[in-house]
PQR file with spaces between the fields and no chain letter, atoms N, CA, C, O and H, PARSE charges and radii, in Angstrom:
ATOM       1  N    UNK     1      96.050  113.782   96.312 -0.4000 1.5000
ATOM       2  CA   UNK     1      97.151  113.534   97.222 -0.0000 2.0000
ATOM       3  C    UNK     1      96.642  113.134   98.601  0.5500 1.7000
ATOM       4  O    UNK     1      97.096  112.225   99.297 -0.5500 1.4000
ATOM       5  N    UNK     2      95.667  113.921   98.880 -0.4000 1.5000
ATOM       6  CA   UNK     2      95.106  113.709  100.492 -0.0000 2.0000
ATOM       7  C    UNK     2      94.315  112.390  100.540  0.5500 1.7000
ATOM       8  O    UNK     2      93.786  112.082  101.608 -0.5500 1.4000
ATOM       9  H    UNK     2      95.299  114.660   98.315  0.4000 1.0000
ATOM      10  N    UNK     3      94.155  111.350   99.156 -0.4000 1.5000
ATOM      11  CA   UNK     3      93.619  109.931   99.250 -0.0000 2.0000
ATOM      12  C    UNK     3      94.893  109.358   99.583  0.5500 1.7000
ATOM      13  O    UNK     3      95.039  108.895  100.714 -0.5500 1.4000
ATOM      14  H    UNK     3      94.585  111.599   98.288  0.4000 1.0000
ATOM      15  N    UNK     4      95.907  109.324   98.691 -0.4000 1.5000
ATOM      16  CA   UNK     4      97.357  108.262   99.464 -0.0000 2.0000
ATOM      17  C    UNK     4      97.762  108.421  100.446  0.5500 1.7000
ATOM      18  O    UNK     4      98.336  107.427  100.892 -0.5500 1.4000
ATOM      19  H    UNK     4      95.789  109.700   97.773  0.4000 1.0000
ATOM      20  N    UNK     5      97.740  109.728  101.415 -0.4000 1.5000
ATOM      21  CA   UNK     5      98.050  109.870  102.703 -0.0000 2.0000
ATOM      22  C    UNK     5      96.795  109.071  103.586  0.5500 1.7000
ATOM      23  O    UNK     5      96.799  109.256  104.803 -0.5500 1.4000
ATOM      24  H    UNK     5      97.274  110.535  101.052  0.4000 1.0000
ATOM      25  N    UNK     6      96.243  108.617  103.281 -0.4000 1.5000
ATOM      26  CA   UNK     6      94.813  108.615  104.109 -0.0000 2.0000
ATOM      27  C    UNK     6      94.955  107.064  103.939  0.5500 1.7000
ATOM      28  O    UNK     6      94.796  106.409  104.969 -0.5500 1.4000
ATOM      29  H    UNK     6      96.240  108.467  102.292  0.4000 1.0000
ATOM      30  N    UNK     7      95.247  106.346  102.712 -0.4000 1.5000
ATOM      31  CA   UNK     7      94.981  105.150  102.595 -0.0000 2.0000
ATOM      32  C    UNK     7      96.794  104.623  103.490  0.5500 1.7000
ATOM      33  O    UNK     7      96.748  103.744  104.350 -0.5500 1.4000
ATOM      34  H    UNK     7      95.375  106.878  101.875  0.4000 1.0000
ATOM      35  N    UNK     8      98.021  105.199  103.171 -0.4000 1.5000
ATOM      36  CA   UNK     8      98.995  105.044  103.976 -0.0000 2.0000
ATOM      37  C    UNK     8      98.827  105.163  105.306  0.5500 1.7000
ATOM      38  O    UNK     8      99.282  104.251  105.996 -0.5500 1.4000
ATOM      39  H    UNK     8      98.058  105.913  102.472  0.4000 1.0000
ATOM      40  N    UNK     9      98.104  106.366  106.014 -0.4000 1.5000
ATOM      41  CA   UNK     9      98.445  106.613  107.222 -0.0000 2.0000
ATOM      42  C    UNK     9      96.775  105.341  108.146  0.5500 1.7000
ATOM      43  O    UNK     9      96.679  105.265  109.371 -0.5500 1.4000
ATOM      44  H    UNK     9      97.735  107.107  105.453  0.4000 1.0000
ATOM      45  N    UNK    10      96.171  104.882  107.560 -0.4000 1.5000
ATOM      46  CA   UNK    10      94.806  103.648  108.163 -0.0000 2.0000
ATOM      47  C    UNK    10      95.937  102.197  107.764  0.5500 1.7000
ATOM      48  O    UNK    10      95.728  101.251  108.523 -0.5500 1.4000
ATOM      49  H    UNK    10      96.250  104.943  106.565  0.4000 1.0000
ATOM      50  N    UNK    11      96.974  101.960  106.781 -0.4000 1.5000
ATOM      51  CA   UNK    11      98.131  100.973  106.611 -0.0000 2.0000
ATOM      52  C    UNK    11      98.673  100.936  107.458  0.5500 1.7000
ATOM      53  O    UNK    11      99.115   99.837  107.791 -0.5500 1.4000
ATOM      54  H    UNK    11      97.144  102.729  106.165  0.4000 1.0000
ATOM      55  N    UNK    12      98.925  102.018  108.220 -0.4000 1.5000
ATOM      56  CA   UNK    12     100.510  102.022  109.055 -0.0000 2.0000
ATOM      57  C    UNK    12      99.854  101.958  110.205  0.5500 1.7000
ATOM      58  O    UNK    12     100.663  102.125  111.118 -0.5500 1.4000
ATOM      59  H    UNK    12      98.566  102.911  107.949  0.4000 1.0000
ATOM      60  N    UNK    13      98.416  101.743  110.732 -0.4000 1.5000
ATOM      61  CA   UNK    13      97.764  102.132  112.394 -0.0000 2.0000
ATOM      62  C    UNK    13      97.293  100.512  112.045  0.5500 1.7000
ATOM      63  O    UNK    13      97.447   99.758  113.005 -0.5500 1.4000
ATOM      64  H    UNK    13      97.759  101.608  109.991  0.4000 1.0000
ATOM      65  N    UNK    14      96.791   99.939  110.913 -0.4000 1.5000
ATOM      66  CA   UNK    14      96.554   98.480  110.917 -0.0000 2.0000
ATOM      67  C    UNK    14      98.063   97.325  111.010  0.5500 1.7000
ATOM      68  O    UNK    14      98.112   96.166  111.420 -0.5500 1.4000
ATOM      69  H    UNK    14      96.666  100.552  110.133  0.4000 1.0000
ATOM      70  N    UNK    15      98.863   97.971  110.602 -0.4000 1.5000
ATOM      71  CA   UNK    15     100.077   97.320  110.778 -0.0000 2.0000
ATOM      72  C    UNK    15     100.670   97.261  112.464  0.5500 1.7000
ATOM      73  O    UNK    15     101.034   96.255  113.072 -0.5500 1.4000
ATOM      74  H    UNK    15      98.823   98.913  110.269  0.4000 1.0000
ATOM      75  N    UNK    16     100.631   98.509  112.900 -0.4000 1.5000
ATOM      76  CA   UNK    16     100.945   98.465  113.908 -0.0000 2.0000
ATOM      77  C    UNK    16      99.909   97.845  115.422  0.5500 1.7000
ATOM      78  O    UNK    16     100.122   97.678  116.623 -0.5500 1.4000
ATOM      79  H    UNK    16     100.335   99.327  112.407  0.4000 1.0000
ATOM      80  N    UNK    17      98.352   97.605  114.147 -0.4000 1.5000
ATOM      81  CA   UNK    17      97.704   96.682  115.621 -0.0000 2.0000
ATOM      82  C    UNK    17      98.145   95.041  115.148  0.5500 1.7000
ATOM      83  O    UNK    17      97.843   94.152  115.943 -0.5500 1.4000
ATOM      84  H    UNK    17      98.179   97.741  113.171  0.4000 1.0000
ATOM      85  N    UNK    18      98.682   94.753  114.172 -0.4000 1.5000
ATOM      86  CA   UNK    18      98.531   93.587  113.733 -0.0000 2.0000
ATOM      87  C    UNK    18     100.207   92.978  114.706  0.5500 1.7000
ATOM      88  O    UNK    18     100.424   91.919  115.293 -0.5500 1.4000
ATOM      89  H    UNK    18      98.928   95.475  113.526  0.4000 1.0000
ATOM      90  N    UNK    19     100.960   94.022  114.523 -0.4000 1.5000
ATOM      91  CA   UNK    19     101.993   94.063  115.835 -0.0000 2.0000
ATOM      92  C    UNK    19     102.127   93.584  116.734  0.5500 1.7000
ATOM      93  O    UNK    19     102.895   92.746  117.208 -0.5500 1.4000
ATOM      94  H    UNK    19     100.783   94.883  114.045  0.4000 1.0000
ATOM      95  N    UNK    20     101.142   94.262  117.092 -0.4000 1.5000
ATOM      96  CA   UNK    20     100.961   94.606  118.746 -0.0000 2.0000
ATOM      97  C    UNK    20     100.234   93.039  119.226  0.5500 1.7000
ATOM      98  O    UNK    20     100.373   92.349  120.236 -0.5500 1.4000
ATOM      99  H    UNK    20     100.519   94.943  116.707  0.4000 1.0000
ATOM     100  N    UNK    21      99.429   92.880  117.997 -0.4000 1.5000
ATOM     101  CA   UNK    21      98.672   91.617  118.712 -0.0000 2.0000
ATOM     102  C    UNK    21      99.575   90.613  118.403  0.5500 1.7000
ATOM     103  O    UNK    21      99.375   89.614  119.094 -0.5500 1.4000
ATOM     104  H    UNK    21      99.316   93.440  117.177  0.4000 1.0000
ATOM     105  N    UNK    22     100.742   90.476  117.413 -0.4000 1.5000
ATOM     106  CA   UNK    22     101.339   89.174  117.183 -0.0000 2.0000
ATOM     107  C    UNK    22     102.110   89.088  118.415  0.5500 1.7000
ATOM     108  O    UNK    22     102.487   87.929  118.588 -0.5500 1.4000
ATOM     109  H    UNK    22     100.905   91.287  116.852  0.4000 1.0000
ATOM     110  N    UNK    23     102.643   90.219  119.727 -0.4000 1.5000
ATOM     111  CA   UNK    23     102.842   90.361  121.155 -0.0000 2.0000
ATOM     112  C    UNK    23     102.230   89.890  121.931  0.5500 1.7000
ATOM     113  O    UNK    23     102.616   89.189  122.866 -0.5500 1.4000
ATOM     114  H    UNK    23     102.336   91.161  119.587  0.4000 1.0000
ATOM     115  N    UNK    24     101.230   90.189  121.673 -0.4000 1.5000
ATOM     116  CA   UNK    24     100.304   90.182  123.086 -0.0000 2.0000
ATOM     117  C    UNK    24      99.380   88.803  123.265  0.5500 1.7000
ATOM     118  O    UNK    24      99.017   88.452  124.388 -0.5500 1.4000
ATOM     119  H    UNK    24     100.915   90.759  120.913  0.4000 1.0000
ATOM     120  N    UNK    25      99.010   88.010  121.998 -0.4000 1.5000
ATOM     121  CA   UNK    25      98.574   87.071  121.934 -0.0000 2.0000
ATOM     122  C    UNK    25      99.245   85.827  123.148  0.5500 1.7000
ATOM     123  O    UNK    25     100.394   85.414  123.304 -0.5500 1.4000
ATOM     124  H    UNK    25      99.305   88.296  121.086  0.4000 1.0000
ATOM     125  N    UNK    26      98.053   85.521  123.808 -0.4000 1.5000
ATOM     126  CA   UNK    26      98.923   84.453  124.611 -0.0000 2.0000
ATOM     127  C    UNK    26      99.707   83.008  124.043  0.5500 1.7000
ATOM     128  O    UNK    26      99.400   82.483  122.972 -0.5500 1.4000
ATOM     129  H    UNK    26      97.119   85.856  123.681  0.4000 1.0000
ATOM     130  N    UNK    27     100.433   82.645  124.674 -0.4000 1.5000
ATOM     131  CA   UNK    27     101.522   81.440  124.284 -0.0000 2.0000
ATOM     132  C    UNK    27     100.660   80.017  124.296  0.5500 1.7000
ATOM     133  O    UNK    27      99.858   79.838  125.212 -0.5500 1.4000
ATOM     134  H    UNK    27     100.682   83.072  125.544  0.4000 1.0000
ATOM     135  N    UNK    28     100.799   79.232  123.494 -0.4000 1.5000
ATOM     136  CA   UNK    28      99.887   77.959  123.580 -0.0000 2.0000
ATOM     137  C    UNK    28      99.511   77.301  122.658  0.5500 1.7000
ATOM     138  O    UNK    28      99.876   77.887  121.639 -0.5500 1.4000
ATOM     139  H    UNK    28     101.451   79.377  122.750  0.4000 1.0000
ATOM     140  N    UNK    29      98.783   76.066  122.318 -0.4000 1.5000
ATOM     141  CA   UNK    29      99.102   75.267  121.256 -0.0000 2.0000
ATOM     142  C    UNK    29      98.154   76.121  120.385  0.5500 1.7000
ATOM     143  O    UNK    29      98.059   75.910  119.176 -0.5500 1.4000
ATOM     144  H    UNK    29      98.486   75.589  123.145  0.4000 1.0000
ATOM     145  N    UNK    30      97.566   76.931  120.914 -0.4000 1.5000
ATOM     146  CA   UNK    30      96.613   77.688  119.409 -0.0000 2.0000
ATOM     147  C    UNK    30      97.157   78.545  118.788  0.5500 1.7000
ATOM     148  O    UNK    30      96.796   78.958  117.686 -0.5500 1.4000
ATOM     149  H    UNK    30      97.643   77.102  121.896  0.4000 1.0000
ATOM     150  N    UNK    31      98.411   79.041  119.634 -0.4000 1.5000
ATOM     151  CA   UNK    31      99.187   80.433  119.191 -0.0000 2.0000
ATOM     152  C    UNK    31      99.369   80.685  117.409  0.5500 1.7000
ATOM     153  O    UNK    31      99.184   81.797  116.915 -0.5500 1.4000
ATOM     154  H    UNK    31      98.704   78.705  120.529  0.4000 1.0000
ATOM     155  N    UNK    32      99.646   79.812  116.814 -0.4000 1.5000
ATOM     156  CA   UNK    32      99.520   80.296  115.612 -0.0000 2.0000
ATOM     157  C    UNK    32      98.629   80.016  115.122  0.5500 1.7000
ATOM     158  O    UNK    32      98.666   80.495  113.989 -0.5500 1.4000
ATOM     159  H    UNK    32      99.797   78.909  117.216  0.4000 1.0000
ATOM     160  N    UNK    33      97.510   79.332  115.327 -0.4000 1.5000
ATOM     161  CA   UNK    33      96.119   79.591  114.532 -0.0000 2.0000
ATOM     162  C    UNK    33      95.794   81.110  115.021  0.5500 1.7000
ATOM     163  O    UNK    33      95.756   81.874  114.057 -0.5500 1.4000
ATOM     164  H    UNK    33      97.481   78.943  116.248  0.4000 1.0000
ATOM     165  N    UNK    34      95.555   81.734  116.249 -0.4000 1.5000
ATOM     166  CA   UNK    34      94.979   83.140  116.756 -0.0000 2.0000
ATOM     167  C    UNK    34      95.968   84.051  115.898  0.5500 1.7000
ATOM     168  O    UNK    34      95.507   84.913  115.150 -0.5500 1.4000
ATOM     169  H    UNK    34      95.585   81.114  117.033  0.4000 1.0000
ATOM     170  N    UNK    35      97.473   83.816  116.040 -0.4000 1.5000
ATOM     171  CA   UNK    35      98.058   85.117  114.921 -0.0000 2.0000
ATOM     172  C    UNK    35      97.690   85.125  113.704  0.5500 1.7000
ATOM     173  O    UNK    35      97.473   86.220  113.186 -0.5500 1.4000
ATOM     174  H    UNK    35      97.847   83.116  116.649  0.4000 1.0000
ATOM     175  N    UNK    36      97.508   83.785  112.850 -0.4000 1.5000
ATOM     176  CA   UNK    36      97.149   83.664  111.341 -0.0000 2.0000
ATOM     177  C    UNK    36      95.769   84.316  111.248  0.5500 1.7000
ATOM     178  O    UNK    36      95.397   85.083  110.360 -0.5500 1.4000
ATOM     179  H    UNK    36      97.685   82.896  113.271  0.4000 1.0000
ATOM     180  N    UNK    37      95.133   83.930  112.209 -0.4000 1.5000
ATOM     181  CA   UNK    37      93.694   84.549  111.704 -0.0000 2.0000
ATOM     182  C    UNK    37      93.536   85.783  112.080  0.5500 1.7000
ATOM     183  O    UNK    37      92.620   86.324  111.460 -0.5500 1.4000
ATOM     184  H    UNK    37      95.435   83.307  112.930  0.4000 1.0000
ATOM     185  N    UNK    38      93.979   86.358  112.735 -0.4000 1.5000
ATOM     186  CA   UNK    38      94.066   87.808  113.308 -0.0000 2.0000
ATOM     187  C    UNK    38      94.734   88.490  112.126  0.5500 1.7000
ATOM     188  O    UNK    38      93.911   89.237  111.597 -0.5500 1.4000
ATOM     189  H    UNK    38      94.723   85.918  113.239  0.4000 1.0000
ATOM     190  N    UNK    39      95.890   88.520  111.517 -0.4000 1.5000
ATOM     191  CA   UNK    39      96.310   88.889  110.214 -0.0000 2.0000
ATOM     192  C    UNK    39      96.213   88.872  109.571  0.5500 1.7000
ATOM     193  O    UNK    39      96.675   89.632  108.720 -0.5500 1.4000
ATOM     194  H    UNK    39      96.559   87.913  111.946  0.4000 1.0000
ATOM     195  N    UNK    40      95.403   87.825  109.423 -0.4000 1.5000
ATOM     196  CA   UNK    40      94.210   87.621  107.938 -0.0000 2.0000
ATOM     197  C    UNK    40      93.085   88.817  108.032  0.5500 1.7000
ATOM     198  O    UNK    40      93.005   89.730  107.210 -0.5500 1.4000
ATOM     199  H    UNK    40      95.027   87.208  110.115  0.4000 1.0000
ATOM     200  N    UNK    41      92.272   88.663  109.119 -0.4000 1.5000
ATOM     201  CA   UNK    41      91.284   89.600  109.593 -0.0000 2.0000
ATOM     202  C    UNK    41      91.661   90.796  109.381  0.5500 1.7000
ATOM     203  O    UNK    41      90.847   91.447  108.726 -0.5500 1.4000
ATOM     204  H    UNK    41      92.337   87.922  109.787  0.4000 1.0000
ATOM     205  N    UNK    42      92.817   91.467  109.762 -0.4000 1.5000
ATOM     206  CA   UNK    42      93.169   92.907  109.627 -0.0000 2.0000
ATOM     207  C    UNK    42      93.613   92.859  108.611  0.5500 1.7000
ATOM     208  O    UNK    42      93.413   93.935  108.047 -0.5500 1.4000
ATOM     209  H    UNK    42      93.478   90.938  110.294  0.4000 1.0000
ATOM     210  N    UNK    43      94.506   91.711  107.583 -0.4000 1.5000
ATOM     211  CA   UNK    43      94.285   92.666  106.430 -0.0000 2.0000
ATOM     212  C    UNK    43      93.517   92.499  105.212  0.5500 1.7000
ATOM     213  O    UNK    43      93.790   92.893  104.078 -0.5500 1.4000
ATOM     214  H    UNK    43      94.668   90.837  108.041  0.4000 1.0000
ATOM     215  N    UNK    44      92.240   91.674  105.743 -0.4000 1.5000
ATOM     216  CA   UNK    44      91.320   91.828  104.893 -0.0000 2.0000
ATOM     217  C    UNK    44      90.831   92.768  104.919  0.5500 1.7000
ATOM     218  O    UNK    44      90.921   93.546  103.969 -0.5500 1.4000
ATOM     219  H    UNK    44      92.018   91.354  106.664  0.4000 1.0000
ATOM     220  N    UNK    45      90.000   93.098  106.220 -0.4000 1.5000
ATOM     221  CA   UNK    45      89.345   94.254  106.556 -0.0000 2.0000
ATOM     222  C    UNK    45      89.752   95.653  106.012  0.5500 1.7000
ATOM     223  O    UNK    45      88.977   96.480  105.532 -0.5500 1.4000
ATOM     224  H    UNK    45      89.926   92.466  106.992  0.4000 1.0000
ATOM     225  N    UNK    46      91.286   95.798  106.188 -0.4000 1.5000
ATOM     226  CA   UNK    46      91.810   97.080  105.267 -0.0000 2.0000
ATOM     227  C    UNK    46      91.890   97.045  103.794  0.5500 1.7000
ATOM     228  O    UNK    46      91.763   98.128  103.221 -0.5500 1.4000
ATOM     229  H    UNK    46      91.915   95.126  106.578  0.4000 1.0000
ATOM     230  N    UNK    47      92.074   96.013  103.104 -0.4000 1.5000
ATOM     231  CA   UNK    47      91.709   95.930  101.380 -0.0000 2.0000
ATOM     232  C    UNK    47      90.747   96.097  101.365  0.5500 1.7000
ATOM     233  O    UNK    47      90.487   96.934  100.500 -0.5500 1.4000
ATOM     234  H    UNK    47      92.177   95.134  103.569  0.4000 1.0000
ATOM     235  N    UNK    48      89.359   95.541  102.210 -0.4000 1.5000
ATOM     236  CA   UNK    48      87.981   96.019  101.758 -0.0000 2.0000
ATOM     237  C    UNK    48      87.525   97.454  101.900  0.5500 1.7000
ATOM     238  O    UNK    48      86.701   97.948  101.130 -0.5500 1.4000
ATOM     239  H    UNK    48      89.571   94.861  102.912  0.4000 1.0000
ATOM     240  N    UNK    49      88.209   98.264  103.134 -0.4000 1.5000
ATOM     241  CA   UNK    49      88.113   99.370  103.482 -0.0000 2.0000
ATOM     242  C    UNK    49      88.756  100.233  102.300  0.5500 1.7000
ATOM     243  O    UNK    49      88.155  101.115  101.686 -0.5500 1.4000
ATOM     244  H    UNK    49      88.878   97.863  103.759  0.4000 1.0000
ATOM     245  N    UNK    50      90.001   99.857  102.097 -0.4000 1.5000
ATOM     246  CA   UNK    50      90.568  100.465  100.914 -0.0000 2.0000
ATOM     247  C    UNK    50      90.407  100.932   99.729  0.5500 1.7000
ATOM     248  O    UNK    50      90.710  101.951   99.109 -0.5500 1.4000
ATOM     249  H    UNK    50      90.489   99.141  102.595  0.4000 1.0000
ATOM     250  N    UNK    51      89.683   99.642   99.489 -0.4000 1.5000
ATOM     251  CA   UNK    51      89.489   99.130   97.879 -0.0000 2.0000
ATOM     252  C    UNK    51      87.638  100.287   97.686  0.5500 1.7000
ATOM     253  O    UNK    51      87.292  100.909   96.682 -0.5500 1.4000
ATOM     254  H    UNK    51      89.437   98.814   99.993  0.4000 1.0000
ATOM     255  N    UNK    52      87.057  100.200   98.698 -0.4000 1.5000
ATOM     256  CA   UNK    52      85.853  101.033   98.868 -0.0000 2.0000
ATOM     257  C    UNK    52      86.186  102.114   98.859  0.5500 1.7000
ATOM     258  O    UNK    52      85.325  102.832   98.351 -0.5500 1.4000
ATOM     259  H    UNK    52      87.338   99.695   99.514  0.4000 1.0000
ATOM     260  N    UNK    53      87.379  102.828   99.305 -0.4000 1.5000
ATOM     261  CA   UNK    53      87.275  103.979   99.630 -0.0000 2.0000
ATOM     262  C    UNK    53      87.859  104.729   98.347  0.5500 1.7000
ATOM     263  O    UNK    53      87.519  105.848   97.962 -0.5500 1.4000
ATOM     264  H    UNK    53      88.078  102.245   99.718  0.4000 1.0000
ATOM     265  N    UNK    54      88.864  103.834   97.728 -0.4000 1.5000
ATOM     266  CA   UNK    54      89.424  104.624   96.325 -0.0000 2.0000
ATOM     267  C    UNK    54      88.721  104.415   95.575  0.5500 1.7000
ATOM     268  O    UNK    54      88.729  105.144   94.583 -0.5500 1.4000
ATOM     269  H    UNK    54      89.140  102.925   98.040  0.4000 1.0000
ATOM     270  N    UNK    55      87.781  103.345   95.659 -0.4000 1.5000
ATOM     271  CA   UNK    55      86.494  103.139   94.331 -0.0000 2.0000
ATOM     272  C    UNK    55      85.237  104.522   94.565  0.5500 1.7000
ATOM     273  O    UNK    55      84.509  104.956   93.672 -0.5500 1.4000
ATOM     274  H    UNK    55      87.775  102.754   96.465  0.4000 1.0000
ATOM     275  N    UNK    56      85.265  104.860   95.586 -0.4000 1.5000
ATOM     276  CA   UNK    56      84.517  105.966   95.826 -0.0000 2.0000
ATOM     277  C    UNK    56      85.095  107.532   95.465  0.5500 1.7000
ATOM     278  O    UNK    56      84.502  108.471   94.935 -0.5500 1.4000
ATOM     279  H    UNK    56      85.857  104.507   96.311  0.4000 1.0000
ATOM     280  N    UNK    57      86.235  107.448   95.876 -0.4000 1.5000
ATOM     281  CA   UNK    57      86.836  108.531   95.815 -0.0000 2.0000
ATOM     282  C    UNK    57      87.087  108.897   94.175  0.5500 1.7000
ATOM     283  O    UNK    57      86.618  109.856   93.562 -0.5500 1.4000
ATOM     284  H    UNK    57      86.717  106.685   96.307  0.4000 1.0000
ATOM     285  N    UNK    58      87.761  108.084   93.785 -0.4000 1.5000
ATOM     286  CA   UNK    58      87.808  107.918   91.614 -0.0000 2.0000
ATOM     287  C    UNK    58      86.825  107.324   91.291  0.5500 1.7000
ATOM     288  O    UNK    58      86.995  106.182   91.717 -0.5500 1.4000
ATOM     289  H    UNK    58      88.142  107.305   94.283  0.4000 1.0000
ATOM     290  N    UNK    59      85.511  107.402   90.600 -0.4000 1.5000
ATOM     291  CA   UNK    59      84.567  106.350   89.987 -0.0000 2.0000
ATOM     292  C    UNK    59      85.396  106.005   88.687  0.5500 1.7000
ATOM     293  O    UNK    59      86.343  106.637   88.219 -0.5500 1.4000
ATOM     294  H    UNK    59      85.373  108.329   90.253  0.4000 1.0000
ATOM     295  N    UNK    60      84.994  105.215   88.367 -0.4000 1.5000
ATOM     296  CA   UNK    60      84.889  105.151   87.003 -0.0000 2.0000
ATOM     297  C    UNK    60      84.475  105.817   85.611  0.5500 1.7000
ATOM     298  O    UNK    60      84.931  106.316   84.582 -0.5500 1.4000
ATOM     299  H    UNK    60      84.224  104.702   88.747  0.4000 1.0000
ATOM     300  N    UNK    61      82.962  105.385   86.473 -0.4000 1.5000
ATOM     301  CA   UNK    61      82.075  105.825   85.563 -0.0000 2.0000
ATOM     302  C    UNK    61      81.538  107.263   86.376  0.5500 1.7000
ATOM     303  O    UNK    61      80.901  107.013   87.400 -0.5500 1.4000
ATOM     304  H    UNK    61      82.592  104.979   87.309  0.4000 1.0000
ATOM     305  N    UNK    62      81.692  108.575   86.089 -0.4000 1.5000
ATOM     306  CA   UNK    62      80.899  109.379   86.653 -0.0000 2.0000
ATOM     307  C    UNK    62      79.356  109.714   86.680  0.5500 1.7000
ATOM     308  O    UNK    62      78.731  109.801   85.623 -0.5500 1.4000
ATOM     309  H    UNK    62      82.209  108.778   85.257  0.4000 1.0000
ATOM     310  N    UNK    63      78.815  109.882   87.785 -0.4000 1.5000
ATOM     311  CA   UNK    63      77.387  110.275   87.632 -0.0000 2.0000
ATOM     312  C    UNK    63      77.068  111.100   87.129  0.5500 1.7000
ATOM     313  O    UNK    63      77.671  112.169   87.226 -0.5500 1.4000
ATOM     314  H    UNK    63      79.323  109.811   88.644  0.4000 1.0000
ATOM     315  N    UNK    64      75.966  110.943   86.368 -0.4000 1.5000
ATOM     316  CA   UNK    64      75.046  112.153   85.940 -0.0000 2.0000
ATOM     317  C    UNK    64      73.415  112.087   86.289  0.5500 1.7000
ATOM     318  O    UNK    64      72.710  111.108   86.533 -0.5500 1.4000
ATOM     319  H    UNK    64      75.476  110.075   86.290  0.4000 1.0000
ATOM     320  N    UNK    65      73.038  113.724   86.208 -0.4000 1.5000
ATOM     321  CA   UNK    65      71.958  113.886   86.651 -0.0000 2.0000
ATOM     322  C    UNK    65      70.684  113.536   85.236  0.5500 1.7000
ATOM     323  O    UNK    65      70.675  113.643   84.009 -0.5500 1.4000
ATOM     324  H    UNK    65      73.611  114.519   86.009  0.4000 1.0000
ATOM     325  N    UNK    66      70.035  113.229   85.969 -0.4000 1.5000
ATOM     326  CA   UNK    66      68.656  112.706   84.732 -0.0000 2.0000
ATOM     327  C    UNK    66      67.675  114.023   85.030  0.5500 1.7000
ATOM     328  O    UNK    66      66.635  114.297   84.429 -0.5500 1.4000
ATOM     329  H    UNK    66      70.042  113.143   86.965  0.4000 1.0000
ATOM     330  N    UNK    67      68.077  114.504   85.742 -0.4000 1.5000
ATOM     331  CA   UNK    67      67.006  115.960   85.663 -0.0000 2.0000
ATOM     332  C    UNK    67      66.702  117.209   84.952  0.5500 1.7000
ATOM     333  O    UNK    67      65.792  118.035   85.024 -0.5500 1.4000
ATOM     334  H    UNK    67      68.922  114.282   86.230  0.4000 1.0000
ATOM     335  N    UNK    68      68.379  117.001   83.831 -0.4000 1.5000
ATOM     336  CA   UNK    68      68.782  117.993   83.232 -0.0000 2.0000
ATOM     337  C    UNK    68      68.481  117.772   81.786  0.5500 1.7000
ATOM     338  O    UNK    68      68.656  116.691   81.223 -0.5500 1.4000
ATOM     339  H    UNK    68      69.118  116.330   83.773  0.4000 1.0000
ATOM     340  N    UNK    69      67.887  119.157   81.052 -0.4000 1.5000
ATOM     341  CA   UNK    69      67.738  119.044   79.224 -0.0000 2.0000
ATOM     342  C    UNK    69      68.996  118.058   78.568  0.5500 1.7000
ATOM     343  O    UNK    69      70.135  118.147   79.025 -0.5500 1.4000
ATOM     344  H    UNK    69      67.745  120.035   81.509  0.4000 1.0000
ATOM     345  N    UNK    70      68.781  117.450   77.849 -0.4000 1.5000
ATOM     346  CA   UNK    70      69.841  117.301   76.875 -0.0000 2.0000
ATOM     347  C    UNK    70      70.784  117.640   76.493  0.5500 1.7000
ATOM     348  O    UNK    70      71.839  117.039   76.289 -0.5500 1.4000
ATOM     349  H    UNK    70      67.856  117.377   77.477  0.4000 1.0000
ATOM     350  N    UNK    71      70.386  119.024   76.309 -0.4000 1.5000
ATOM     351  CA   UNK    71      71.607  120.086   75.528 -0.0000 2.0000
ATOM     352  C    UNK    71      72.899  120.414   76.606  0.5500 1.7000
ATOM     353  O    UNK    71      73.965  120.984   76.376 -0.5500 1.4000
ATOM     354  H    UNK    71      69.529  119.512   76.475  0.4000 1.0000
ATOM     355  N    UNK    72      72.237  119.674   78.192 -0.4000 1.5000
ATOM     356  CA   UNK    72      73.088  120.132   79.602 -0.0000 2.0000
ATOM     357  C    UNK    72      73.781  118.989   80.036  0.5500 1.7000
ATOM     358  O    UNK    72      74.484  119.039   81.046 -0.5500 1.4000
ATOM     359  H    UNK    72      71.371  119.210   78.378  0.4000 1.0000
C-alpha cells in the first residue's frame, strides 16, 4: 500500500510543477515549444522514476543467495 501512495503522492508534486511552469513560462514565439518540452521532460522523468521504483520494489524474479547448501 505504502508503494501507491508514494508513486501517487511524487504524480501529484510533478503535476503540480508541470502547472506551475505552464504559468510561469514567459510569453513569446517559443512559448509552446518551452511548455511541450517541459511536459515532456517531467513526464518522462516520472515514468522512469516510477517504472524503477515499482520494478524494484516487486521483482520479478526474486534473488537468491549462492552461498547457501542446496537443501536451503
Amino acid at each position: 500500500m505504502s508503494s501507491f501512495f508514494h508513486v501517487v503522492l511524487v504524480g501529484i508534486i510533478i503535476a503540480a510543477m508541470g502547472a506551475v511552469g505552464w504559468f510561469v513560462l514567459p510569453k513569446g514565439k517559443s512559448q509552446t515549444l518551452l511548455r511541450s518540452s517541459l511536459l515532456l521532460t517531467l513526464t518522462c522523468c516520472y515514468l522512469m522514476w516510477a517504472i524503477t521504483y515499482l520494478a524494484q520494489l516487486h521483482p520479478i524474479i526474486s534473488p537468491r543467495r549462492s552461498d547457501l547448501r542446496a537443501e536451503y
